[in-house]
C-alpha positions in Angstrom: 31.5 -14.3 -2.7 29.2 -13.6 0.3 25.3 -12.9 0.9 26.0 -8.6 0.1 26.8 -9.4 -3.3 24.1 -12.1 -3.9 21.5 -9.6 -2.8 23.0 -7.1 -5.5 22.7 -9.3 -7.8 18.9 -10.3 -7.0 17.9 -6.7 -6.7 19.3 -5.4 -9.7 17.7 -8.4 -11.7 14.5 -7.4 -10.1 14.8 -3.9 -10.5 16.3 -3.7 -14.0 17.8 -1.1 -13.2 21.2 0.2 -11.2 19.9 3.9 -9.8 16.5 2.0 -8.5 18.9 -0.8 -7.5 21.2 1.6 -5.3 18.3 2.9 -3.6 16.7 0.0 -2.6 19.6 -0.7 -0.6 20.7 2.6 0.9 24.0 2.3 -1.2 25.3 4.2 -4.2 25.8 3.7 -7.4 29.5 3.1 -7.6 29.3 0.7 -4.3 27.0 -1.8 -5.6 28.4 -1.6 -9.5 32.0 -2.7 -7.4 30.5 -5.5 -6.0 28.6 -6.9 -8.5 31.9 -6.7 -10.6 33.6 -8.4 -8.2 30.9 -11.1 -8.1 31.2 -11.6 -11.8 34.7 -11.5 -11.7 34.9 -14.7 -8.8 32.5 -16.6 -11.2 33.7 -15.9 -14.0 30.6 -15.4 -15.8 28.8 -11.7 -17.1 25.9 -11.6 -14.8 24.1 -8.8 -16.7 23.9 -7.1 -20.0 24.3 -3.1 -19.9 22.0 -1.6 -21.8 21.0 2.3 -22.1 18.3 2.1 -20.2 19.0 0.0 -17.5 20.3 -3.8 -16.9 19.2 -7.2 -18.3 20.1 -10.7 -17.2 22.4 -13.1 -19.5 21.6 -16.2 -19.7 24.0 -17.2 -17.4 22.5 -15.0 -14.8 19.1 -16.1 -15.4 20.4 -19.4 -14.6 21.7 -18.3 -11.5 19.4 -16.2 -10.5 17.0 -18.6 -8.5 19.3 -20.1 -6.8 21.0 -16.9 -5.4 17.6 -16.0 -3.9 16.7 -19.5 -2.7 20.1 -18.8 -0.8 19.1 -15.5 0.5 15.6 -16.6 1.3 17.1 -19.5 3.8 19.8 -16.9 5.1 16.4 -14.8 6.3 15.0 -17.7 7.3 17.8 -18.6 9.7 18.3 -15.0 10.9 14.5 -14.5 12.0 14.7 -17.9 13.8 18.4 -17.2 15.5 16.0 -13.6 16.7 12.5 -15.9 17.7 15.0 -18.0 19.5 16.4 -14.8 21.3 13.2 -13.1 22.0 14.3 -10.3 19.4 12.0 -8.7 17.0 14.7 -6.8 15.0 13.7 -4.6 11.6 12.8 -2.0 9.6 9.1 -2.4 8.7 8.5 0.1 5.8 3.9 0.8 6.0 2.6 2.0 2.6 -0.4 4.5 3.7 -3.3 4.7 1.8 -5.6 7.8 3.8 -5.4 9.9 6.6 -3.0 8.3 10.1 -5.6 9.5 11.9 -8.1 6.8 10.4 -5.8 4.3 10.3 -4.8 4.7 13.9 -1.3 4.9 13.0 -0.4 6.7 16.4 -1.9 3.8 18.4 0.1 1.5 16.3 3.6 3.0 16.5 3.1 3.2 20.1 2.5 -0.3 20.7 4.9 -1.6 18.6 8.0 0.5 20.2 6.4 -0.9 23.8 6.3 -4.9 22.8 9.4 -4.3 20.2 11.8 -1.4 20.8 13.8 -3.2 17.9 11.5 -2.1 15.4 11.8 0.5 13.1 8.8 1.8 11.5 8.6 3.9 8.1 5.4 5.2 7.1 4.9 6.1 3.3 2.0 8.1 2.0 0.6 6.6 -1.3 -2.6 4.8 -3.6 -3.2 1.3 -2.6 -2.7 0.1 -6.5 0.9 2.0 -6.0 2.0 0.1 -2.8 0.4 -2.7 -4.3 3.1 -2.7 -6.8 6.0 -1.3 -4.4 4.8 -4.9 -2.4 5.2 -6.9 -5.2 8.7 -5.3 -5.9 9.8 -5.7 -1.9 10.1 -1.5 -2.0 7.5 -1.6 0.9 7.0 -4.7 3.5 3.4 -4.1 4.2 0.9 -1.5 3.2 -2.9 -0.6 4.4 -4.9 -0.7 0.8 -8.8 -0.8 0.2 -10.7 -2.6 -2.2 -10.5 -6.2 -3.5 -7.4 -7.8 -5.2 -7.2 -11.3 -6.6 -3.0 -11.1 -7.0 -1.8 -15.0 -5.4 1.7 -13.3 -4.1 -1.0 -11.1 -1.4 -1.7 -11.9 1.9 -4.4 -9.3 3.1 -5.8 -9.3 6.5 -9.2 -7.1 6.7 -9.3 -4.5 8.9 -12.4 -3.0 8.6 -15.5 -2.1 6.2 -15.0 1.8 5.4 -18.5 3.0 4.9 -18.7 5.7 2.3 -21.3 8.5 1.2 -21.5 11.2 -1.6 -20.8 14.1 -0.3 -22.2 17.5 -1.1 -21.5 21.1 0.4 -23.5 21.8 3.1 -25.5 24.6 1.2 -26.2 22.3 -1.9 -27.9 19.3 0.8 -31.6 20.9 0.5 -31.2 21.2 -3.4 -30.1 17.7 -3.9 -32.0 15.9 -1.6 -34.3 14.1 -3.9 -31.3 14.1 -6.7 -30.8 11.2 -8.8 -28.0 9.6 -10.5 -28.6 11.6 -13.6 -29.1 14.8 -11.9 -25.8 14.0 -10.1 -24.3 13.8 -13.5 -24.6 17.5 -14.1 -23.4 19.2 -10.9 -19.3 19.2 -10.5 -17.6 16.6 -9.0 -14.1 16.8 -7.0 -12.5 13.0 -7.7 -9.2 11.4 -7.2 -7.2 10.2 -9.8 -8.2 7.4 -12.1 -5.7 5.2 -9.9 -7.7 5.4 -6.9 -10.5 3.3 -5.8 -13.1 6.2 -5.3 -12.6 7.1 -8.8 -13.9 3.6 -9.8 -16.6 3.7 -7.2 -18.1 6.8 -8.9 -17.2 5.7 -12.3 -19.5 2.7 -12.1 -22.0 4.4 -9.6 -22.9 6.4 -13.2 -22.5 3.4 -15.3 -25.1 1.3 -13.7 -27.2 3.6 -14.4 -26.4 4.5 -18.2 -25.8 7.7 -17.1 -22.3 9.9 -18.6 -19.7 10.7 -16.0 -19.6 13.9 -14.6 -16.9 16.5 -15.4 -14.5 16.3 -12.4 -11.8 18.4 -10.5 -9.1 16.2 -9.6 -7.4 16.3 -5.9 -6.0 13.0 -4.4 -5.0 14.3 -0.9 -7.8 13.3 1.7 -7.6 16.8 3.3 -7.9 18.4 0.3 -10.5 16.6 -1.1 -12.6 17.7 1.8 -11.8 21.1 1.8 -12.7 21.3 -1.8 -16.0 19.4 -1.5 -16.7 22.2 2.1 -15.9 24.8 0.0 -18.6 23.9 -3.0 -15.9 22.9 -6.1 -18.3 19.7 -6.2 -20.0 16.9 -5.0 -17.4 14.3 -4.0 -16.7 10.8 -1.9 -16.2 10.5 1.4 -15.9 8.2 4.3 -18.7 8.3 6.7 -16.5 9.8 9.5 -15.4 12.5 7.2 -19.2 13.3 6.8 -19.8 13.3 10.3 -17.7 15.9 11.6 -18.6 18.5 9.3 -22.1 17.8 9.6 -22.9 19.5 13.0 -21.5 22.9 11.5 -23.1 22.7 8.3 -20.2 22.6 5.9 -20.9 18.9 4.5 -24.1 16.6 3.8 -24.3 13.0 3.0 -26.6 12.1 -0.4 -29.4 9.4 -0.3 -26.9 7.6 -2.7 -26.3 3.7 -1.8 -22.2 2.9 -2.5 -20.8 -0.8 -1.1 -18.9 -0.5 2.0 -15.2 -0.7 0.9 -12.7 -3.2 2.6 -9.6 -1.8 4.3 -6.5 -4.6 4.7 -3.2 -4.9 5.6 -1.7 -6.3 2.2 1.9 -8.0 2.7 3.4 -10.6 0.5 2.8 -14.1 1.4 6.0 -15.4 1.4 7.2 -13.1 4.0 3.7 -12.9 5.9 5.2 -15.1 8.8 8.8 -13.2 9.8 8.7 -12.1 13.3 8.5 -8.3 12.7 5.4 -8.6 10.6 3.8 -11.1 12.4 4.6 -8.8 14.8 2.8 -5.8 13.0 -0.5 -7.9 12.3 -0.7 -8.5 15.8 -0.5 -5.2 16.9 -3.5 -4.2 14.5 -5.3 -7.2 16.4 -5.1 -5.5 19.1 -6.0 -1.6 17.7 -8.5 -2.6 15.3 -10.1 -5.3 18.2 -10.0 -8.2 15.6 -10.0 -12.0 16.6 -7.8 -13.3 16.9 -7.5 -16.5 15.2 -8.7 -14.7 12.3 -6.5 -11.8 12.2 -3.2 -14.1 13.0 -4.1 -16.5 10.3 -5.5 -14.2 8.1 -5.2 -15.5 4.1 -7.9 -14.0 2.5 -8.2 -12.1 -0.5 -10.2 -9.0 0.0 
């Protein structure tokens, strides 16, 4: 038995599933269904149940289960203190990304990191925060940037910053709509993300404070698009303040007279793994970038 075939057996209980399993760590199929034979086979116990769909524990391997990871969790313990010890900051970091780089100053941030940490790999996945919120919880993703609040006890989140949003309407509409309510808002199109994403909810309740029905949407979740579509008149649509702003000079957008709560943007990592080297790492890069303090950036616990 060694630590390979113990973190099989943990990630297939935690995925459920073989294919997911396999992925998760860069290894096929047939490799990892080998070893986790072979693990069964020295202890002499059925680990898992195959079912059509996928892979449940036995009881035995429920019973086994925590201790394997309490065994894994002190093997990573002992490697990222034999690499603080060294000076080493080894790793791949995979970054869930929840908008544009560009806003998230995720050039500034790779360069800094491959200066203080050549070590470090970095992988960079587009997404919704609620999806890398649940690729977090599932260890598919070692950190992620996500807006909004989140009350889930396994999160760390370190704010970044206060995104500062506006409706947005084409640049020809802005006269029309000046002096528009919420229920005149309610009858001109809208361009929205997907009911997944934040500024979906942000518009959903902007209409139900004020008992008015929501409006009939186009849906487009990419940030470029989004914009394009609100520039080109689909609809009126959300949008960061910076967004606004650089469209504004030429016309092509307007911000509304509508009052929506600034919107927190965090760094969102598990709390149990919040203090190895190459996050810790990570958060105090983003000090730097995002000119946090630092004894609140370092430290950072809160739930936002």
């Amino acid at each position: 038995m060694d630590l390979h075939q113990l973190r099989i057996f943990a990630t297939i209980a935690e995925e459920g599933n073989l294919t997911r399993a396999s992925e998760r760590l860069y290894s096929s199929q047939p490799a990892i269904s080998a070893q986790l034979k072979a693990l069964e086979e020295e202890l002499g116990l059925e680990l898992f149940q195959r079912m059509p769909k996928g892979m449940r524990l036995t009881a035995h391997g429920k019973r086994l289960l925590d201790q394997a990871q309490r065994i894994l969790a002190d093997s990573d313990r002992l490697l990222s203190r034999a690499r603080e010890i060294r000076g080493d900051v080894l790793g791949l970091l995979r970054i869930g990304l929840n908008t544009d780089a560009d806003y998230l100053r995720v050039s500034p941030l790779y360069r800094l990191l491959k200066q203080r940490h050549p070590g470090i790999e970095l992988q960079f996945i587009p997404g919704m925060s609620v999806e890398h919120l649940a690729s977090l919880r599932i260890s598919k993703l070692d950190a992620a940037f996500v807006s909004g609040e989140t009350d889930d006890p396994q999160l760390s989140l370190m704010e970044l910053d206060r995104t500062r949003l506006h409706v947005a309407a084409p640049g020809a509409w802005a006269e029309r709509l000046k002096s528009a309510g919420i229920a005149d808002l309610a009858r001109e199109p809208w361009v929205q993300t997907s009911p997944n994403c934040i500024h979906f909810q942000l518009v959903r309740e902007l209409f139900e404070q004020q008992g008015c029905p929501p409006p009939a949407s186009l849906i487009a979740d990419q940030e470029d698009a989004l914009v394009s579509l609100v520039k080109s008149g689909a609809g009126l649509g959300i949008l960061r303040e910076d967004e606004i702003r650089r469209h504004q000079e030429n016309g092509d957008l307007q911000a509304l007279p509508v009052e929506l709560p600034p919107l927190p943007l965090s760094l969102a990592v598990l709390k149990k793994n919040r203090d190895q080297p190459a996050l810790r790492a990570l958060r105090e890069a983003l000090t730097d970038i995002w000119s946090l303090a630092e004894n609140c950036a370092i430290g950072a616990d809160s739930v936002s």
